[in-house]
mmCIF file as Biopython writes it, N, C-alpha, C and O atoms, coordinates in Angstrom:
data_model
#
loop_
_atom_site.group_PDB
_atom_site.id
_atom_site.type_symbol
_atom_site.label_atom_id
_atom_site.label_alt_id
_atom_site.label_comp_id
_atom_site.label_asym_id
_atom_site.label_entity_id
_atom_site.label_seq_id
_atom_site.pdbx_PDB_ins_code
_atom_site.Cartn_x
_atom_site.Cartn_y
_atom_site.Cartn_z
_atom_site.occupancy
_atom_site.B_iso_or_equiv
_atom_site.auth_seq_id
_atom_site.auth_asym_id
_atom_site.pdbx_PDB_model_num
ATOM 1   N N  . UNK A ? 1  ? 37.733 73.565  167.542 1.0 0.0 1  A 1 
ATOM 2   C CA . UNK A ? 1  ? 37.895 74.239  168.802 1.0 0.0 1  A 1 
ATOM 3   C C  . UNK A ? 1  ? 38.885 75.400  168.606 1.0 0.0 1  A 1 
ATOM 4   O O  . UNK A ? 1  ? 40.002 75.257  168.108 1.0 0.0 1  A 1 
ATOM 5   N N  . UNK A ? 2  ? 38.467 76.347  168.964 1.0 0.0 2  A 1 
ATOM 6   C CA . UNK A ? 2  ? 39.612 77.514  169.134 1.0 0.0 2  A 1 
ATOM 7   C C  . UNK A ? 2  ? 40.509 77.766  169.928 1.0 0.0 2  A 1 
ATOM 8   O O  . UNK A ? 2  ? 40.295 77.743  171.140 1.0 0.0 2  A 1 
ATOM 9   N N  . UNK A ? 3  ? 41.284 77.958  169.590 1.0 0.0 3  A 1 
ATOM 10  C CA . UNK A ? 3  ? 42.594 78.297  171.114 1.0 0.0 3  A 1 
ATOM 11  C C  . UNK A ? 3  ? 43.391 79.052  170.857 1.0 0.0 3  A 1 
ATOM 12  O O  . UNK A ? 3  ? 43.379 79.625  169.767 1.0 0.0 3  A 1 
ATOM 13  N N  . UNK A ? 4  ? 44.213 79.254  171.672 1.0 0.0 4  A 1 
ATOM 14  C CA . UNK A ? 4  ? 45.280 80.459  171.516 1.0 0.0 4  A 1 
ATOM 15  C C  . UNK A ? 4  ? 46.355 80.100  172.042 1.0 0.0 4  A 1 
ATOM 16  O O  . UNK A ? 4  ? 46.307 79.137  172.806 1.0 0.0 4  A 1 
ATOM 17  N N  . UNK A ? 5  ? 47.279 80.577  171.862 1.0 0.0 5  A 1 
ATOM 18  C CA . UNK A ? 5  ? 48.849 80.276  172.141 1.0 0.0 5  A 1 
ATOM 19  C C  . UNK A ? 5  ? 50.084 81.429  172.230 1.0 0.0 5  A 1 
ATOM 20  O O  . UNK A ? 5  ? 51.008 81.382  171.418 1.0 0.0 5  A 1 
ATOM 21  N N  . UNK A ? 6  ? 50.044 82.170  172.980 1.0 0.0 6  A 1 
ATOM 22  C CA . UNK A ? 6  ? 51.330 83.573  173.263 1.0 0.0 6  A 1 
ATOM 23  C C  . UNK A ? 6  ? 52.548 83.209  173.507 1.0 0.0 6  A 1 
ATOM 24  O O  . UNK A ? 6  ? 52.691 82.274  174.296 1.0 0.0 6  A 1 
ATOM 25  N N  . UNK A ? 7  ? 53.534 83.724  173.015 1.0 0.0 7  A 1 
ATOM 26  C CA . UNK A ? 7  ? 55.212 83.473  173.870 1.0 0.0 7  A 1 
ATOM 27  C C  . UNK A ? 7  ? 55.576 85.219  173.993 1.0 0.0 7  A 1 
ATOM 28  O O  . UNK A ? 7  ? 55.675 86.183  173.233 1.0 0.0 7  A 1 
ATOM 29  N N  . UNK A ? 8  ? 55.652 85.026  174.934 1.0 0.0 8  A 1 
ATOM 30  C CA . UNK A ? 8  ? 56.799 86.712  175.305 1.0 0.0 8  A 1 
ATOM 31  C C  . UNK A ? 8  ? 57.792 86.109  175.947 1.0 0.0 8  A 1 
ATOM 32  O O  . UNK A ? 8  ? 57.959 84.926  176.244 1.0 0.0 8  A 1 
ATOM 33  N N  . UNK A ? 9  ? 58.814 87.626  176.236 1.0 0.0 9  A 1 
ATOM 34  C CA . UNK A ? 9  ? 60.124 87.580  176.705 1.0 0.0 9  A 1 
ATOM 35  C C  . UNK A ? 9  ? 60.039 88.289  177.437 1.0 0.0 9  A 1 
ATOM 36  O O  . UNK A ? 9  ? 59.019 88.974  177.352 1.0 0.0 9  A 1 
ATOM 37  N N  . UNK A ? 10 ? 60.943 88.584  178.535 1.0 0.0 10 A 1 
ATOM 38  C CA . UNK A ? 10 ? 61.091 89.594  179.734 1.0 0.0 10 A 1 
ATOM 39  C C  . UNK A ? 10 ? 62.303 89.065  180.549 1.0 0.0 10 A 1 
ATOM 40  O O  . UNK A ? 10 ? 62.727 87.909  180.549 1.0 0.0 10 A 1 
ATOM 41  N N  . UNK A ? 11 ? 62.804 90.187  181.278 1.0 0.0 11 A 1 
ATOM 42  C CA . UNK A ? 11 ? 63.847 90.645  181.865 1.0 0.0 11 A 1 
ATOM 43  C C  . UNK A ? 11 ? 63.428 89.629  183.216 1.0 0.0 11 A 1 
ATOM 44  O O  . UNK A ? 11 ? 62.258 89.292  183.397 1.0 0.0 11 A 1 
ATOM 45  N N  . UNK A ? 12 ? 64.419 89.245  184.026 1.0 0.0 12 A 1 
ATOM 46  C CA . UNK A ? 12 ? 64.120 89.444  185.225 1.0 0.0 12 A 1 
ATOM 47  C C  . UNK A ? 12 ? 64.975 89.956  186.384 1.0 0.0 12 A 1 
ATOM 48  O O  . UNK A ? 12 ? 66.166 90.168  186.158 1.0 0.0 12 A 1 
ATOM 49  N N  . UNK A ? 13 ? 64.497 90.166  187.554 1.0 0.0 13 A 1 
ATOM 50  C CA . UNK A ? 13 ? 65.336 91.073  188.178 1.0 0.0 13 A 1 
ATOM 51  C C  . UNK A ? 13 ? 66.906 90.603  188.692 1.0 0.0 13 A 1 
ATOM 52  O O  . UNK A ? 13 ? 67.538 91.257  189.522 1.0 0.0 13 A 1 
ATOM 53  N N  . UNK A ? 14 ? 67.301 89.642  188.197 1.0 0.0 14 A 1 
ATOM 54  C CA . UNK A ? 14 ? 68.399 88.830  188.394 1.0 0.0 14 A 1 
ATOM 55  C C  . UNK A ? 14 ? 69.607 88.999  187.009 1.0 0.0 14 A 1 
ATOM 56  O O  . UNK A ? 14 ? 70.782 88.631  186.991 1.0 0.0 14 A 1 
ATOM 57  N N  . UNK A ? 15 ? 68.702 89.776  185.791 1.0 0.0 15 A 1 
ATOM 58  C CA . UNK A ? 15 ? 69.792 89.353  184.694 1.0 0.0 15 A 1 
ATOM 59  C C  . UNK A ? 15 ? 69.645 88.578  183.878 1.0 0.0 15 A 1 
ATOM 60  O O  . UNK A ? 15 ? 70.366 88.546  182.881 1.0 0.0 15 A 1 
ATOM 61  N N  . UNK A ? 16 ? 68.558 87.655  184.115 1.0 0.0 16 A 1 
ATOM 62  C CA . UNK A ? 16 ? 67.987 86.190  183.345 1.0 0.0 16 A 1 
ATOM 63  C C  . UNK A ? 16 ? 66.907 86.937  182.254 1.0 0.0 16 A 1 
ATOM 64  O O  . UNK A ? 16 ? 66.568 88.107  182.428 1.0 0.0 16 A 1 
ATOM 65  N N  . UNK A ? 17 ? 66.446 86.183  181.192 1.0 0.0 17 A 1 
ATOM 66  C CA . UNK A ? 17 ? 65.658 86.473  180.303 1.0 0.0 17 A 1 
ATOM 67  C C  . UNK A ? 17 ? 64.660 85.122  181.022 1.0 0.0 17 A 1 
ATOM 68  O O  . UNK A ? 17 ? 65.139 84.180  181.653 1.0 0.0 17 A 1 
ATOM 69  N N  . UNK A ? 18 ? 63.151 85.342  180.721 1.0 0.0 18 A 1 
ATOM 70  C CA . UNK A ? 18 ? 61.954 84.607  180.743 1.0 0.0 18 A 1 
ATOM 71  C C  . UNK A ? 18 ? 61.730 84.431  179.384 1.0 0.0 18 A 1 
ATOM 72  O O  . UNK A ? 18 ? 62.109 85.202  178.502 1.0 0.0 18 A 1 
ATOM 73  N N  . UNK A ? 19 ? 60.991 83.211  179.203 1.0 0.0 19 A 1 
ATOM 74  C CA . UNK A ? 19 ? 60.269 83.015  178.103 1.0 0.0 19 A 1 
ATOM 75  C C  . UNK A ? 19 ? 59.093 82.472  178.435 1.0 0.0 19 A 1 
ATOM 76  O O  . UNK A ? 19 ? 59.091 81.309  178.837 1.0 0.0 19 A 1 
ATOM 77  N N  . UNK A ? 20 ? 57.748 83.277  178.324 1.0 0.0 20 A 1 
ATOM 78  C CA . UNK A ? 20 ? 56.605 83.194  178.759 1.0 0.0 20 A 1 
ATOM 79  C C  . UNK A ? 20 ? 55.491 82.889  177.981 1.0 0.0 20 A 1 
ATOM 80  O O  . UNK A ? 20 ? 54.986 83.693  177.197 1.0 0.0 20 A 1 
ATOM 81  N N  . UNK A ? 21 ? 55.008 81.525  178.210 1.0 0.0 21 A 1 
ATOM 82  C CA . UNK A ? 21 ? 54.268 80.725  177.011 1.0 0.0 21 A 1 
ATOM 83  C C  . UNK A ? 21 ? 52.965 80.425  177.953 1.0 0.0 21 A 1 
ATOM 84  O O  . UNK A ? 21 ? 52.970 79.861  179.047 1.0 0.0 21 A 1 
ATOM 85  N N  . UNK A ? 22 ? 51.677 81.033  177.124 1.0 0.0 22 A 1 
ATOM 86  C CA . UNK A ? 22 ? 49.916 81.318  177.823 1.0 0.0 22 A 1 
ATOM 87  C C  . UNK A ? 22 ? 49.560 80.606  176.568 1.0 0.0 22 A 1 
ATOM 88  O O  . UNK A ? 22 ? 49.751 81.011  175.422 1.0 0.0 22 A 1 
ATOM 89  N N  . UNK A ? 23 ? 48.883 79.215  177.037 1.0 0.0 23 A 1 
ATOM 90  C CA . UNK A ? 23 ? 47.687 78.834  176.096 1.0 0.0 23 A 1 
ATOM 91  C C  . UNK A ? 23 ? 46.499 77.865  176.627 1.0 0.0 23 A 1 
ATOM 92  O O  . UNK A ? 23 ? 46.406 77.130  177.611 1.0 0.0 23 A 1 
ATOM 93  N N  . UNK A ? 24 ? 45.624 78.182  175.542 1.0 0.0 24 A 1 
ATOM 94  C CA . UNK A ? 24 ? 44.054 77.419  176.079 1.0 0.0 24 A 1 
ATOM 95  C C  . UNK A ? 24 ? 43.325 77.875  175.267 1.0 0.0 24 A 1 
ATOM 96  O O  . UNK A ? 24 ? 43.694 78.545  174.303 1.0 0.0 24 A 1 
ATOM 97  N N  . UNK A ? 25 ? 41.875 77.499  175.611 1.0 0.0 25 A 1 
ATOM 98  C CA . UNK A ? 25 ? 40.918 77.999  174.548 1.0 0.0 25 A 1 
ATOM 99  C C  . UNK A ? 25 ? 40.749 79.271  174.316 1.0 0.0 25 A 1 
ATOM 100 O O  . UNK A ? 25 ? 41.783 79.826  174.688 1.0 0.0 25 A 1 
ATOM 101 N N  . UNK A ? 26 ? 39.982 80.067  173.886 1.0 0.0 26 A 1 
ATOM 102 C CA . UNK A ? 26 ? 39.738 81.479  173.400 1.0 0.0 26 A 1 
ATOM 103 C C  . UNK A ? 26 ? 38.498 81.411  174.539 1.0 0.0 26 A 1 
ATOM 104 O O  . UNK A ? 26 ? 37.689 80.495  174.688 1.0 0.0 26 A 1 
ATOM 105 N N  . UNK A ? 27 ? 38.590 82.480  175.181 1.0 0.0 27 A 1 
ATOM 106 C CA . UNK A ? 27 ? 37.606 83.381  176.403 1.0 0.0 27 A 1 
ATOM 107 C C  . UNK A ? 27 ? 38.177 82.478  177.829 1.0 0.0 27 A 1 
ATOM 108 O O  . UNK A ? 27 ? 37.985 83.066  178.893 1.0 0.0 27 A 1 
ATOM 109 N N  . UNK A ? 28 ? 38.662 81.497  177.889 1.0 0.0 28 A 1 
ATOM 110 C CA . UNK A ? 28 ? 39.515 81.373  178.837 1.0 0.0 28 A 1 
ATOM 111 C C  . UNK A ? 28 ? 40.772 81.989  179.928 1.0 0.0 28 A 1 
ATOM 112 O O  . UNK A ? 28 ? 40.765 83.104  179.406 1.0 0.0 28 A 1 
ATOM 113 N N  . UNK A ? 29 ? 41.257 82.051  180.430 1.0 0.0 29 A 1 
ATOM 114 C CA . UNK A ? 29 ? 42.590 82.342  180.841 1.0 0.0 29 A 1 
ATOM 115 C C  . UNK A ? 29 ? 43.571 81.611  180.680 1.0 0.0 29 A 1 
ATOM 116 O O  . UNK A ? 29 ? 44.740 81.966  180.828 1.0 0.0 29 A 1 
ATOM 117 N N  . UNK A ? 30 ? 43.097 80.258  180.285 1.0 0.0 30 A 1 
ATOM 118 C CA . UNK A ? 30 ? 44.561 79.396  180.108 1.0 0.0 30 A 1 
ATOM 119 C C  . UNK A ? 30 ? 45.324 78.918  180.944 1.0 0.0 30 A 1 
ATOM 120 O O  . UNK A ? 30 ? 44.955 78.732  182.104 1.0 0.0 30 A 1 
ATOM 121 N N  . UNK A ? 31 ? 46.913 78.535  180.386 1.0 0.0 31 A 1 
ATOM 122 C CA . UNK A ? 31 ? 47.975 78.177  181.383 1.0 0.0 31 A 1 
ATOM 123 C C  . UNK A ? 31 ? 48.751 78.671  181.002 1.0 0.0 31 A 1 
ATOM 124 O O  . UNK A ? 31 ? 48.862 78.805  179.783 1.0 0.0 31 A 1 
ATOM 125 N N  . UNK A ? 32 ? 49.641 79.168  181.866 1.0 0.0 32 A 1 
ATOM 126 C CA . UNK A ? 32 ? 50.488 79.925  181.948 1.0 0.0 32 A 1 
ATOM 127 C C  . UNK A ? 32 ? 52.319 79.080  182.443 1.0 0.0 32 A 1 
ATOM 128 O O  . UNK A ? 32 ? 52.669 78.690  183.557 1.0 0.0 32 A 1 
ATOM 129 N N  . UNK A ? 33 ? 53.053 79.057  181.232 1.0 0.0 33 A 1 
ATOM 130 C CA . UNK A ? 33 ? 54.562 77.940  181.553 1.0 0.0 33 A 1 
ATOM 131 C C  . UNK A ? 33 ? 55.519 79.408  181.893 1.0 0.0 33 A 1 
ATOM 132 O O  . UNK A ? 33 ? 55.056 80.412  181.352 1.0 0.0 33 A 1 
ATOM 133 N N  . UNK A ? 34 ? 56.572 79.584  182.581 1.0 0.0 34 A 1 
ATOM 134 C CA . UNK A ? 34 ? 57.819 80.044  182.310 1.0 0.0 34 A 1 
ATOM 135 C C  . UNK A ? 34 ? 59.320 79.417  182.542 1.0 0.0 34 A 1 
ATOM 136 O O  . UNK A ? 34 ? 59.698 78.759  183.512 1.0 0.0 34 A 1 
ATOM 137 N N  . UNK A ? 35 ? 59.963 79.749  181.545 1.0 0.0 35 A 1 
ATOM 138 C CA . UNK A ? 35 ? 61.216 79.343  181.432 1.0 0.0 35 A 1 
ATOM 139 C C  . UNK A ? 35 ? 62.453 80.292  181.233 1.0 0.0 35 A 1 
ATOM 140 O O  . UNK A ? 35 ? 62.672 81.091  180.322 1.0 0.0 35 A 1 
ATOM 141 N N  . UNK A ? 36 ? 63.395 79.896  182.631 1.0 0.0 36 A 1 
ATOM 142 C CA . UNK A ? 36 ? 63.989 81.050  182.179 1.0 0.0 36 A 1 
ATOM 143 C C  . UNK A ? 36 ? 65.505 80.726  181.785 1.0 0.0 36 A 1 
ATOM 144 O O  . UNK A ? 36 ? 66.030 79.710  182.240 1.0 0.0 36 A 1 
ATOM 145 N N  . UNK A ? 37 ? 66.163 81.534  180.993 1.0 0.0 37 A 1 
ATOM 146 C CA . UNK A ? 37 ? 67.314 81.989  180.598 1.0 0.0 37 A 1 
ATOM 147 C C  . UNK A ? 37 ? 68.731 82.534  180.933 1.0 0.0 37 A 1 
ATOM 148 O O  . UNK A ? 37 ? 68.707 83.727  181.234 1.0 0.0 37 A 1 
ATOM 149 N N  . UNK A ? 38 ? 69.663 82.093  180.950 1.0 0.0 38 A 1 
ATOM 150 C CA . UNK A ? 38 ? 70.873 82.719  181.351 1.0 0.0 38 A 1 
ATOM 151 C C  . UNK A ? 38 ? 71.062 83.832  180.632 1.0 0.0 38 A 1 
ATOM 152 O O  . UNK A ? 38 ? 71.374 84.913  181.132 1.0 0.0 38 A 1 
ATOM 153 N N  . UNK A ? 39 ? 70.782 83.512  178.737 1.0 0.0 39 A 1 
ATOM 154 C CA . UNK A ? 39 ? 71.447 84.656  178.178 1.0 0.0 39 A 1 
ATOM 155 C C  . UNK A ? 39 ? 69.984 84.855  177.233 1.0 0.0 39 A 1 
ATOM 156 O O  . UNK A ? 39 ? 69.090 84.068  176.919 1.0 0.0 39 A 1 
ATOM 157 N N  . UNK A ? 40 ? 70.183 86.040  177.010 1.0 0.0 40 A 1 
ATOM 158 C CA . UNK A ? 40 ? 69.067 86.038  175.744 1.0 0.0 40 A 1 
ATOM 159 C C  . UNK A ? 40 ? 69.144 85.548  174.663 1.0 0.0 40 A 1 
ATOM 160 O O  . UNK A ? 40 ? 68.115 85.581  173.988 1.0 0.0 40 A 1 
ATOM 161 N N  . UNK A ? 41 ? 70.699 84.737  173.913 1.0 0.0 41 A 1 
ATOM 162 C CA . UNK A ? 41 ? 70.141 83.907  172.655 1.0 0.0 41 A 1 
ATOM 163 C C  . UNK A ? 41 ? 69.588 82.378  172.920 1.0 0.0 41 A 1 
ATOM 164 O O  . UNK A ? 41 ? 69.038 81.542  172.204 1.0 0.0 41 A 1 
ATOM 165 N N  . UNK A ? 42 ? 69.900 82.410  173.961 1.0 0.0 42 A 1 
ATOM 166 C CA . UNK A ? 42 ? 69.134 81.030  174.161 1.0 0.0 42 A 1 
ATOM 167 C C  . UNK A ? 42 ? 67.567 81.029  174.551 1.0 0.0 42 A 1 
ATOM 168 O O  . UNK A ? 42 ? 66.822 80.081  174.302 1.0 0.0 42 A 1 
ATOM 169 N N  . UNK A ? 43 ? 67.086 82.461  175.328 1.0 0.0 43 A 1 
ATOM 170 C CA . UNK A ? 43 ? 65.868 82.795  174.957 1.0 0.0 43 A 1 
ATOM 171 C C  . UNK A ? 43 ? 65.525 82.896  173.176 1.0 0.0 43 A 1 
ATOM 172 O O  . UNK A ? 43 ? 65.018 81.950  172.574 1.0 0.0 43 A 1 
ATOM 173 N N  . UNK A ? 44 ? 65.716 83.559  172.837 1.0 0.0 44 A 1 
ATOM 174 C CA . UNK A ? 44 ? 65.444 84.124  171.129 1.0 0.0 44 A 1 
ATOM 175 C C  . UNK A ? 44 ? 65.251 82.744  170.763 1.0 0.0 44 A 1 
ATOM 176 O O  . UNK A ? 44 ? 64.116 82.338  170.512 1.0 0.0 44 A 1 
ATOM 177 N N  . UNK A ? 45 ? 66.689 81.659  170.685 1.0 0.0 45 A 1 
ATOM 178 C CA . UNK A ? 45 ? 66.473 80.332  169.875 1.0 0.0 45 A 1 
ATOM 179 C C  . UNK A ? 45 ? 65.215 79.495  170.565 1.0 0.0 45 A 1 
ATOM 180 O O  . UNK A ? 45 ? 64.726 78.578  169.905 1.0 0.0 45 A 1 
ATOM 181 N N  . UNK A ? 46 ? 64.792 79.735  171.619 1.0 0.0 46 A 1 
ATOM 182 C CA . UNK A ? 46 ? 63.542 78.726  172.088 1.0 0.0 46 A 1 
ATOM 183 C C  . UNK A ? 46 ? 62.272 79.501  171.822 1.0 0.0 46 A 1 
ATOM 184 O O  . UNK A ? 46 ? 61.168 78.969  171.935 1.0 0.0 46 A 1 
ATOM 185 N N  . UNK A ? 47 ? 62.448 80.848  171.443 1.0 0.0 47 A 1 
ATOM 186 C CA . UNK A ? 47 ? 60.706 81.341  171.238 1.0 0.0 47 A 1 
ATOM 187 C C  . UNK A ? 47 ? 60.833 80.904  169.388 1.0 0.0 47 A 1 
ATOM 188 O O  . UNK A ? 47 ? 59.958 80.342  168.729 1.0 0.0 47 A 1 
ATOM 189 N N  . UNK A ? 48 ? 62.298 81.409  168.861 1.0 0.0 48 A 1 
ATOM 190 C CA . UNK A ? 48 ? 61.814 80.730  167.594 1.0 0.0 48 A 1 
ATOM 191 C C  . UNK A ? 48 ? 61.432 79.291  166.764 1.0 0.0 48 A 1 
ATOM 192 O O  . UNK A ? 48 ? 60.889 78.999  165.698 1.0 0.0 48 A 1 
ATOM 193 N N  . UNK A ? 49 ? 62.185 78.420  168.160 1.0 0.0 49 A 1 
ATOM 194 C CA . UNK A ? 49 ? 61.922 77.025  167.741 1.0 0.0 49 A 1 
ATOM 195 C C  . UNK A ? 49 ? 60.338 76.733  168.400 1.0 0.0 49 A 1 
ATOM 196 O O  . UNK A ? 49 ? 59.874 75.593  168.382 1.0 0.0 49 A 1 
ATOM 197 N N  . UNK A ? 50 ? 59.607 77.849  168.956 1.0 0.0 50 A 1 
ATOM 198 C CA . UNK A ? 50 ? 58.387 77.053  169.601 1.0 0.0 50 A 1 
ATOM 199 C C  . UNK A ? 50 ? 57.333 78.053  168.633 1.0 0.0 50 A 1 
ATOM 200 O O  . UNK A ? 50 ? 56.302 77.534  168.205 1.0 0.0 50 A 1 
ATOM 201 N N  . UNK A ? 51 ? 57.615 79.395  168.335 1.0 0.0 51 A 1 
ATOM 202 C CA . UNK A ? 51 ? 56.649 79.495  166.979 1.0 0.0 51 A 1 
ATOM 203 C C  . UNK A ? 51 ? 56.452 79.104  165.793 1.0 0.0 51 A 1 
ATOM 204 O O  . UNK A ? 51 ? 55.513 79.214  165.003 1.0 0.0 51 A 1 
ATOM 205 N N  . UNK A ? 52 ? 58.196 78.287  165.743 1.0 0.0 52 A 1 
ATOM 206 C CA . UNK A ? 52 ? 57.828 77.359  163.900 1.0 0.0 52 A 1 
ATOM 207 C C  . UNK A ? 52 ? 56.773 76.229  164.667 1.0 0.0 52 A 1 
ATOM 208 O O  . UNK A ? 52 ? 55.569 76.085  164.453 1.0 0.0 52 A 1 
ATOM 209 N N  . UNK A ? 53 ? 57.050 75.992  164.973 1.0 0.0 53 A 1 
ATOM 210 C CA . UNK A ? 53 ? 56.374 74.690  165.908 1.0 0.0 53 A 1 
ATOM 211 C C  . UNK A ? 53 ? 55.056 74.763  165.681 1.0 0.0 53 A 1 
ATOM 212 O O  . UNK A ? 53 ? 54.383 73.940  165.061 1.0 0.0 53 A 1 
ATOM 213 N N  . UNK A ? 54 ? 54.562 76.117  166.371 1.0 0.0 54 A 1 
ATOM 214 C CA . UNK A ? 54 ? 52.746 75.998  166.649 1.0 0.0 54 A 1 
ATOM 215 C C  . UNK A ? 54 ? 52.614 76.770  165.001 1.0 0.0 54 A 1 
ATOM 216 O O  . UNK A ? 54 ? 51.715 76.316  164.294 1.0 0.0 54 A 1 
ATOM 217 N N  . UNK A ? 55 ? 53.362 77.740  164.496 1.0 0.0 55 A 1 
ATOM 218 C CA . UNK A ? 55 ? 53.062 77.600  162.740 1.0 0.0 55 A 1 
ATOM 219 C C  . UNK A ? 55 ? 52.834 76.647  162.196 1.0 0.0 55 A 1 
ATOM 220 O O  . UNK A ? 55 ? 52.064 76.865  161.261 1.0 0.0 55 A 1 
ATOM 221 N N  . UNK A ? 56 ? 53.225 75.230  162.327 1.0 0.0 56 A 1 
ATOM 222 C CA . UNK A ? 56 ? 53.169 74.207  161.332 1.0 0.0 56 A 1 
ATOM 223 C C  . UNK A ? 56 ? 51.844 73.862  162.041 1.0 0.0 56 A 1 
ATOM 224 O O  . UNK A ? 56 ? 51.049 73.407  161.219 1.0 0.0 56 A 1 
ATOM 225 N N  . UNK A ? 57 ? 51.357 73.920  163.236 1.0 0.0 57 A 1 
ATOM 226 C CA . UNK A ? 57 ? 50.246 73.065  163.754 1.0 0.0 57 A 1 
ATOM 227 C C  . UNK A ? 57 ? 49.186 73.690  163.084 1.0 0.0 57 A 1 
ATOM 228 O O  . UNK A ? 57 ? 48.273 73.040  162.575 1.0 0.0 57 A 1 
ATOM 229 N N  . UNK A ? 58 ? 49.259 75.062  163.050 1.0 0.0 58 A 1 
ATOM 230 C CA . UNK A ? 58 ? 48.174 76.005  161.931 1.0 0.0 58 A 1 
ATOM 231 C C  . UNK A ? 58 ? 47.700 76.992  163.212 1.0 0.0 58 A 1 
ATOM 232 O O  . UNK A ? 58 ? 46.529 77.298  163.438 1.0 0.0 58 A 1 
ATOM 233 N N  . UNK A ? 59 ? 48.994 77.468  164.083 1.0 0.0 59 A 1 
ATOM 234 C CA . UNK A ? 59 ? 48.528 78.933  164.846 1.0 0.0 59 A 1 
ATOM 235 C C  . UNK A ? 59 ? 48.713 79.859  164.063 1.0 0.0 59 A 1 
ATOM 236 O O  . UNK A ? 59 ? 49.822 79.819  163.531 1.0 0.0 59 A 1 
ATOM 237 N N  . UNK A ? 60 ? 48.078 80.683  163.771 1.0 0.0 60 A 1 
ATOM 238 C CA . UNK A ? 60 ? 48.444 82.479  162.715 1.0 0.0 60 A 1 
ATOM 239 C C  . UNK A ? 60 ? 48.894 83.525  163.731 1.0 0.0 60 A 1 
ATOM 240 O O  . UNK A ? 60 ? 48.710 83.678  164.939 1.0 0.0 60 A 1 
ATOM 241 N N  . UNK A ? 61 ? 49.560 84.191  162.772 1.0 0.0 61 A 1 
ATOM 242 C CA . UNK A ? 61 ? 50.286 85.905  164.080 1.0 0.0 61 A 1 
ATOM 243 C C  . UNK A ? 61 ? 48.915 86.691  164.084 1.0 0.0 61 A 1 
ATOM 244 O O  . UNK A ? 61 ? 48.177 86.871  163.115 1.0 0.0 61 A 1 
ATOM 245 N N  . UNK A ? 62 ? 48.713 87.176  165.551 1.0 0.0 62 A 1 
ATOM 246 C CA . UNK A ? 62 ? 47.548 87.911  165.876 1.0 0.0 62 A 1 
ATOM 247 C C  . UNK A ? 62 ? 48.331 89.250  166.162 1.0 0.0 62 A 1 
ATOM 248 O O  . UNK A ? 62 ? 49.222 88.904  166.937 1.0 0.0 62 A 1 
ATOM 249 N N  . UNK A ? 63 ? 48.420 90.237  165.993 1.0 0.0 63 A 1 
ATOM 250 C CA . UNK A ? 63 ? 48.569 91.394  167.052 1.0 0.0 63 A 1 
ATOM 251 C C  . UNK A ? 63 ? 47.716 91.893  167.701 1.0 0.0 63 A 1 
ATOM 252 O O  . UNK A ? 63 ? 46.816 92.518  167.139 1.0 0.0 63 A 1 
ATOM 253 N N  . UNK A ? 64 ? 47.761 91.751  169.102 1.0 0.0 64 A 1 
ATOM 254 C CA . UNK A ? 64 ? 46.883 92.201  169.131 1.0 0.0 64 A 1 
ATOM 255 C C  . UNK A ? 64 ? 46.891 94.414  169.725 1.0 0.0 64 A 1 
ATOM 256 O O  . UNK A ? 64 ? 47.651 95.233  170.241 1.0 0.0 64 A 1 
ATOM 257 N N  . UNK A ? 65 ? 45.632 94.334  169.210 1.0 0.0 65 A 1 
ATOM 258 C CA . UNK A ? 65 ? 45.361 95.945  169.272 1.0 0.0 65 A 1 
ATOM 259 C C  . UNK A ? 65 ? 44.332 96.632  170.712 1.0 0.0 65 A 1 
ATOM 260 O O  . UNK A ? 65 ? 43.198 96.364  171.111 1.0 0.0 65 A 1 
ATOM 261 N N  . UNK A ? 66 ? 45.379 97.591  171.169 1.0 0.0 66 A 1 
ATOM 262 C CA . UNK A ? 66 ? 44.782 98.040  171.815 1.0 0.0 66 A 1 
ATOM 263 C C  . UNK A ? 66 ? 43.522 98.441  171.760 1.0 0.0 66 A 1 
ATOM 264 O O  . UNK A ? 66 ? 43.198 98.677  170.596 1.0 0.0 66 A 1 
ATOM 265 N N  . UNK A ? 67 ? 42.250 98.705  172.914 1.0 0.0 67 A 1 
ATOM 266 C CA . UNK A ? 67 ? 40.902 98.887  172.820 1.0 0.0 67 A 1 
ATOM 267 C C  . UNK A ? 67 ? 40.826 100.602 173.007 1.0 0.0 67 A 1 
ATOM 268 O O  . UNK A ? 67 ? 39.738 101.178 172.980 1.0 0.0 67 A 1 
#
């Protein structure tokens, strides 16, 4: 089965960092989690502890490219 799995980061209008995690199958829309942040290293340390994570499960880096 194919699927996909995104994390971004973003501002919010308060000062807080988001950490914004979309996954589900491929041609889906998925689900969509957010979590947010006081400071940004505690964002940074949770997107890097959740991409070793789905690395070991066997997700690969996509970039993706504009059309």
């Amino acid at each position: 089965m194919r699927r996909f799995y995104a994390l971004s980061t973003q501002p919010t209008l308060f000062g807080e960092i988001s950490l914004i995690r979309n996954w589900g199958r491929i041609g889906s829309s998925g689900k969509t989690m957010v979590q947010t942040f006081d400071g940004s290293a505690e964002a940074i340390e949770a997107f890097v502890r959740l991409e070793r994570a789905k690395r070991r499960r066997g997700y690969a880096v996509m970039d993706e490219k504009p059309s």
